[in-house]
N, C-alpha and C positions, 0 to 999 in steps of 0.2 A: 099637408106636406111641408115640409121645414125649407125654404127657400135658399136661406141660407147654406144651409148643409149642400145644395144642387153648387151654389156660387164656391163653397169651401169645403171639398168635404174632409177637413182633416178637422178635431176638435183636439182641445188642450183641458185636462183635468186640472183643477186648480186647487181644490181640494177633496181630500178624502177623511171620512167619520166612520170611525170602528167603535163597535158598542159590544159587548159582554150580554149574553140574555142569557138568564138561566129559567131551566125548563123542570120542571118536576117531573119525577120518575113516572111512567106509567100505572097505572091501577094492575092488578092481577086480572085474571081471564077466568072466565067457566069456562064450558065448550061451546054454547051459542055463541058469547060475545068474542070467543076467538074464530068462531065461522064466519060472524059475520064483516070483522077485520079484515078476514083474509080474503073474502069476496069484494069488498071495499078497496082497499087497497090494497090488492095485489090483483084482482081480478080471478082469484082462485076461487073455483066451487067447492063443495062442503066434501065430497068424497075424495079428491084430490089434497083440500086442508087434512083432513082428518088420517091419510097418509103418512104424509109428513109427518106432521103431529107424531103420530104412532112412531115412525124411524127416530123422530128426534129422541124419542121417550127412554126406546131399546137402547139407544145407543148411550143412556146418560145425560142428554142436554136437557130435557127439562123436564116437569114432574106428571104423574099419570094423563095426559090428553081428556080423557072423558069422564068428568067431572064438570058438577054442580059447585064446587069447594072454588073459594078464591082466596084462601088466604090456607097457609099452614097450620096443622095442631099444636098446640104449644110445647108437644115433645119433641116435636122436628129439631134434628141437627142442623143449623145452617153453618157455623161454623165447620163442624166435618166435612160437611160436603162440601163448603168452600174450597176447604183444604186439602181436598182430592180433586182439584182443578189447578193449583199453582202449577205442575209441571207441564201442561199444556203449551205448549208453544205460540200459538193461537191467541190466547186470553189468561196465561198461568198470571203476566204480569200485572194486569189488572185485577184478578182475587188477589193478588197479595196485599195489592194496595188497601182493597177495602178491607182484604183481614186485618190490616195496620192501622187503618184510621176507625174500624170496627161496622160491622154492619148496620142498616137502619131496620126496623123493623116494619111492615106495612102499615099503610093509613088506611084498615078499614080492611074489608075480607069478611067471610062469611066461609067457617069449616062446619062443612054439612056431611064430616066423619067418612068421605066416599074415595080419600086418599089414601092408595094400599099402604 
C-alpha cells in the first residue's frame, strides 16, 4: 500500500511517452481457426460463430464462412470488390484509401479450390 498516496492523494504527471507501434495485419482464417478465435476471444461457441459467419457472408462482408481455403485464387477480383465497398458509409472511406495507395497481397494462405 503506497503511504504516500494515504498522506497526499493528489499526484502530478510530469511526463508523458507516446510511441507509434505498428502491428501487422492478421493472417486469413479457415473455419477451425475462425471458431476457435471466436470462442477465445469473444467467448462464442462454434454454432453461434458459424451464424454469424454465415449472415456476414449473405450479406457481402466477407468470403464463404466454411472453408479449408485461407488465401484467394488468383482469379479473385480484389480490386472489384473493393470497389463495391467505397459507397459504404461505414467503411467506403477507408477502401478508397487502400484502392489509392493499392492493396497488399497475403503472406501466405493455402487455396484448397473450396471458394464458390
Amino acid at each position: 500500500k503506497c503511504q504516500e498516496c494515504e498522506i497526499a492523494p493528489q499526484v502530478k504527471v510530469s511526463s508523458v511517452v507516446i510511441r507509434d507501434k505498428k502491428q501487422g495485419r492478421p493472417t486469413p482464417l479457415n473455419t477451425v481457426n475462425m471458431l476457435k478465435a471466436c470462442s477465445k476471444a469473444l467467448g462464442i461457441g462454434p454454432h453461434a460463430a458459424m451464424q454469424a459467419a454465415e449472415r456476414l457472408y449473405l450479406s457481402g462482408y466477407l468470403s464463404y464462412p466454411r472453408t479449408e481455403s485461407s488465401a484467394y485464387p488468383k482469379s479473385f477480383d480484389i480490386v472489384g470488390t473493393l470497389q463495391s465497398q467505397t459507397n459504404d458509409n461505414r467503411w467506403g472511406s477507408y477502401v478508397s484509401t487502400l484502392l489509392r495507395e493499392g492493396p497488399n497481397k497475403s503472406r501466405g494462405g493455402v487455396d484448397m479450390g473450396d471458394h464458390p
